[in-house]
C-alpha positions in Angstrom: 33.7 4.7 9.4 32.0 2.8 12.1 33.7 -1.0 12.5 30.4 -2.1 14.6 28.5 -5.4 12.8 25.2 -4.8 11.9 23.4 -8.2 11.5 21.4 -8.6 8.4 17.7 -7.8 7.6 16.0 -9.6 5.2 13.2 -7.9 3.4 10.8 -9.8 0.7 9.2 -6.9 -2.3 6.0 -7.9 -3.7 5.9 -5.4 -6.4 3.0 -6.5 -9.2 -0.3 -6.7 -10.7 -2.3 -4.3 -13.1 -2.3 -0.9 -14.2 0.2 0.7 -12.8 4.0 1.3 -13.8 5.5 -1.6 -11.4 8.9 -1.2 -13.0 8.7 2.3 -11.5 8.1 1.7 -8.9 10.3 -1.2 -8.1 12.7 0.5 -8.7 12.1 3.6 -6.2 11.0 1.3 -3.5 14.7 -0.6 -4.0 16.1 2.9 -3.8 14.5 3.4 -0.6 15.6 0.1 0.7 18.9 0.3 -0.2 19.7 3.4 2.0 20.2 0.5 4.7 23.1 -1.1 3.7 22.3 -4.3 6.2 19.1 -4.8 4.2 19.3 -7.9 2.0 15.9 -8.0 -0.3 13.9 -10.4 -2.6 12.0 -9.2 -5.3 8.8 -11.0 -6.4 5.6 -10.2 -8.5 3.5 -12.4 -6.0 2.7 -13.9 -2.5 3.4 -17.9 -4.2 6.9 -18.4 -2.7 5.6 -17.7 0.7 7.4 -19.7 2.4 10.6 -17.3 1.7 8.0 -14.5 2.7 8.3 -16.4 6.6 11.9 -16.9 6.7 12.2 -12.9 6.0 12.2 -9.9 8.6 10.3 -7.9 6.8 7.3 -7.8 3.8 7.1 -4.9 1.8 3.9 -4.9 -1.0 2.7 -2.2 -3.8 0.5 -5.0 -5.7 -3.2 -3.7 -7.5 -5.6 -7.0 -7.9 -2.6 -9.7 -6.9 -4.1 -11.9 -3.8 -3.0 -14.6 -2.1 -3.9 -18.0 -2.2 -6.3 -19.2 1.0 -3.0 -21.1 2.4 -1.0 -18.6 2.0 -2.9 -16.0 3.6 -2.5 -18.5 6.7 1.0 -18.6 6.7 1.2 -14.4 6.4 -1.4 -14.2 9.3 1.5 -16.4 11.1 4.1 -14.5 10.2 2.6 -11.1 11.9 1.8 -13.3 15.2 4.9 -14.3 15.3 5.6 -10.6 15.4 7.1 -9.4 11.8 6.0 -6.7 10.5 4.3 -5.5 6.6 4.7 -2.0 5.3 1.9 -2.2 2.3 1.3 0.5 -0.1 -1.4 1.3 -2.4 -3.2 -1.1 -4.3 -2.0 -3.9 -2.0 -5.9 -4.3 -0.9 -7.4 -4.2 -4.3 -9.1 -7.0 -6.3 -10.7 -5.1 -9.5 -13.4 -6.9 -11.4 -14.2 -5.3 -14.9 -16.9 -6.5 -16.7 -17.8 -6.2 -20.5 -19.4 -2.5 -20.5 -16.2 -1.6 -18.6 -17.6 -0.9 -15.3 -15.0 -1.7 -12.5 -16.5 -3.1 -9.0 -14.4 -4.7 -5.9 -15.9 -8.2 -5.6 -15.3 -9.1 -1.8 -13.4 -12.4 -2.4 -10.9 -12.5 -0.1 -12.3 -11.3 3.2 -9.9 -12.8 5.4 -6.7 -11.4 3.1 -8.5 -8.2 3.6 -9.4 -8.3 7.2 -5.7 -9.1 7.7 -4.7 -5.7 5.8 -7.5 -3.7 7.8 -9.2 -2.4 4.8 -10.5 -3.4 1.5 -10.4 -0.6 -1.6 -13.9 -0.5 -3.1 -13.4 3.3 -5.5 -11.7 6.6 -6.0 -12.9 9.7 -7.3 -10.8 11.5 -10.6 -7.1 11.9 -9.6 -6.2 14.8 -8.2 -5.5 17.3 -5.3 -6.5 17.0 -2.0 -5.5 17.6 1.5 -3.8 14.6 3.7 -4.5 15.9 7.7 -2.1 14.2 10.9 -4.2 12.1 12.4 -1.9 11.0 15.7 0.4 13.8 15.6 2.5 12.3 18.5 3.1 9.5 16.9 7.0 8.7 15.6 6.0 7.8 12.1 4.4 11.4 11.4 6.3 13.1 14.7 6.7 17.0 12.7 5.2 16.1 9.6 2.2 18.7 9.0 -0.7 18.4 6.9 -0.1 18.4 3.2 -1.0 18.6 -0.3 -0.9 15.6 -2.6 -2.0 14.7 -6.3 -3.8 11.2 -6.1 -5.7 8.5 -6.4 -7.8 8.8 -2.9 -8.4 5.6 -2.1 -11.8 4.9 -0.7 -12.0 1.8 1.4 -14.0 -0.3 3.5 -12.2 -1.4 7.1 -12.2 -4.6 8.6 -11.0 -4.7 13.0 -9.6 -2.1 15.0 -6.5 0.3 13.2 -4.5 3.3 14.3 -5.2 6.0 11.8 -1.7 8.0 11.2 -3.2 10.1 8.2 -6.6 10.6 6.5 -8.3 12.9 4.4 -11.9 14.0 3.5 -14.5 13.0 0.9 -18.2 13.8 0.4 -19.4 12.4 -3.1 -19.3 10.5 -6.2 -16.4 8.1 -7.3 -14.8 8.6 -10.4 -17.4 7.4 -13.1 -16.6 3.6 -14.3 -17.0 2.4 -10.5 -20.1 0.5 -9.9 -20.0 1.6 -6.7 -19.8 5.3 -6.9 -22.0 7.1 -3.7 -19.7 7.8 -0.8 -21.5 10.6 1.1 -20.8 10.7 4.7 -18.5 12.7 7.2 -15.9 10.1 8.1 -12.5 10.2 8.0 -10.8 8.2 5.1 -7.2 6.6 6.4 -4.4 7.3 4.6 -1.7 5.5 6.6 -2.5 3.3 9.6 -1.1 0.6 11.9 -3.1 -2.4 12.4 -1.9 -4.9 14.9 -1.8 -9.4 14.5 -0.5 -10.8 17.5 3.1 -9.6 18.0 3.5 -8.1 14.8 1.8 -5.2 12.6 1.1 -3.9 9.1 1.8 -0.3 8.0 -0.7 0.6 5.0 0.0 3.6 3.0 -2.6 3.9 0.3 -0.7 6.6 -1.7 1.3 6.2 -4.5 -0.5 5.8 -7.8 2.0 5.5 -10.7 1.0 4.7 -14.4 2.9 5.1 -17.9 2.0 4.8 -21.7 1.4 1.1 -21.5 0.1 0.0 -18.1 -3.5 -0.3 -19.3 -3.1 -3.0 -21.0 -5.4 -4.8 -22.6 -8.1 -1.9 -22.0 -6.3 0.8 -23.9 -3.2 0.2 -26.2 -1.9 3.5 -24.9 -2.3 6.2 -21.9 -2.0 9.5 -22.6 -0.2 10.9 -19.3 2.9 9.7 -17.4 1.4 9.9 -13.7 3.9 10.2 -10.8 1.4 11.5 -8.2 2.8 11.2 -4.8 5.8 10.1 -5.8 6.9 13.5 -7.0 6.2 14.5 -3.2 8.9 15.0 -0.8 6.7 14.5 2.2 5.6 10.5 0.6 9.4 9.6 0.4 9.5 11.0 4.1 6.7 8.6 4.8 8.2 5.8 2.9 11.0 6.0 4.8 9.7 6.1 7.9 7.9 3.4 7.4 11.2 1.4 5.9 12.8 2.2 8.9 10.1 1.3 11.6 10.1 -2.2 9.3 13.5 -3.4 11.1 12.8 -2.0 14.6 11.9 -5.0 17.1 
């Protein structure tokens, strides 16, 4: 057993929001953390104690419809410049707005939040199937990893400034119906995983990972028929996520 010290690395979990099974998934992403035995980690369901968020290393985030407030937004643009860095999954760029016929649309509220992500999510077709391509195959976070197969929500996004796309996919057509905004019909490539840069530091957005049980629709229906795991039943997204856990501490 190696004797040499290992200083500390403190990470802060934002794990929250709606419709998804956040217990879950809490519970994996600590799983993946804790293979780092030097990683010491808060766990929160929001952004409010962000001034423990700037005294961290790290931010981790797997959040649907949970934004900051304006100050705090601020204070996380400070801590990328000052060259931390954010691993974000999923919903982390979402804000869902459902109105009383049940159509959900992605009011644009919080443009600089989202400009600070690099993307906004605005739909998704039906989960399902669909093909994730290498983007930058070169690149150490998806260095051998070839293109793959994954059940999903694919997340359909508008971008804000200049990324590094790691991972995208395809899609020519309608959203899945309940989404106001439901047309996507051109040839682009939709990211998957990409590196957007703030000063000294970066985020590292991962839009995979849709997880739901029997009672994360709450208050919209009582009960959901299907326990979804999606891309967490993938080998190649827990490759990903710990990839990204690991390119969290370098500096």
């Amino acid at each position: 057993m190696s004797n040499d010290k290992v200083a500390p690395c403190h990470v802060y979990l934002v794990c929250g929001g709606l419709y998804h099974d956040f217990d879950y998934v809490r519970l994996e992403l600590l799983r993946h953390l804790s293979k780092y035995p030097h990683i010491r980690c808060v766990v929160a369901s929001d952004y409010s104690d962000v001034d423990q968020i700037m005294a961290s290393d790290g931010l981790v985030t797997y959040t649907t419809d949970v934004v900051p407030s304006t100050s705090a937004v601020k204070k996380l643009k400070q801590f990328l410049e000052d060259g931390k860095k954010w691993f974000a999954l999923h919903g982390t760029n979402s804000i869902i707005d459902i109105d009383d016929k049940g159509y959900a649309s992605s009011p644009r509220t919080a443009p600089e939040f989202m400009t600070l992500l690099g993307s906004q999510f605005v739909a998704h077709p039906e989960k399902g199937p669909f093909q994730v391509h290498v983007t930058q195959p070169d690149h150490p976070l998806v260095e051998g990893i070839q293109s793959f197969e994954v059940e999903d929500e694919l997340y359909l996004v508008e971008t804000h400034g200049d990324m590094e796309v790691l991972l995208h996919s395809h899609f020519n057509g309608k959203a899945m119906k309940g989404f106001k905004e439901r047309e996507f019909f051109s040839d682009e490539k939709r990211p998957i995983m990409y590196l957007k840069s703030e000063g000294r530091g970066q985020v590292l957005y991962l839009n995979l990972g849709h997880c739901r049980g029997h009672h994360d629709m709450r208050p919209l229906l009582n009960w959901y028929p299907e326990v979804e795991r999606c891309s967490w039943d993938s080998p190649v997204f827990r490759e990903l996520i710990d990839r990204g856990v690991g390119w969290l501490q370098e500096r």
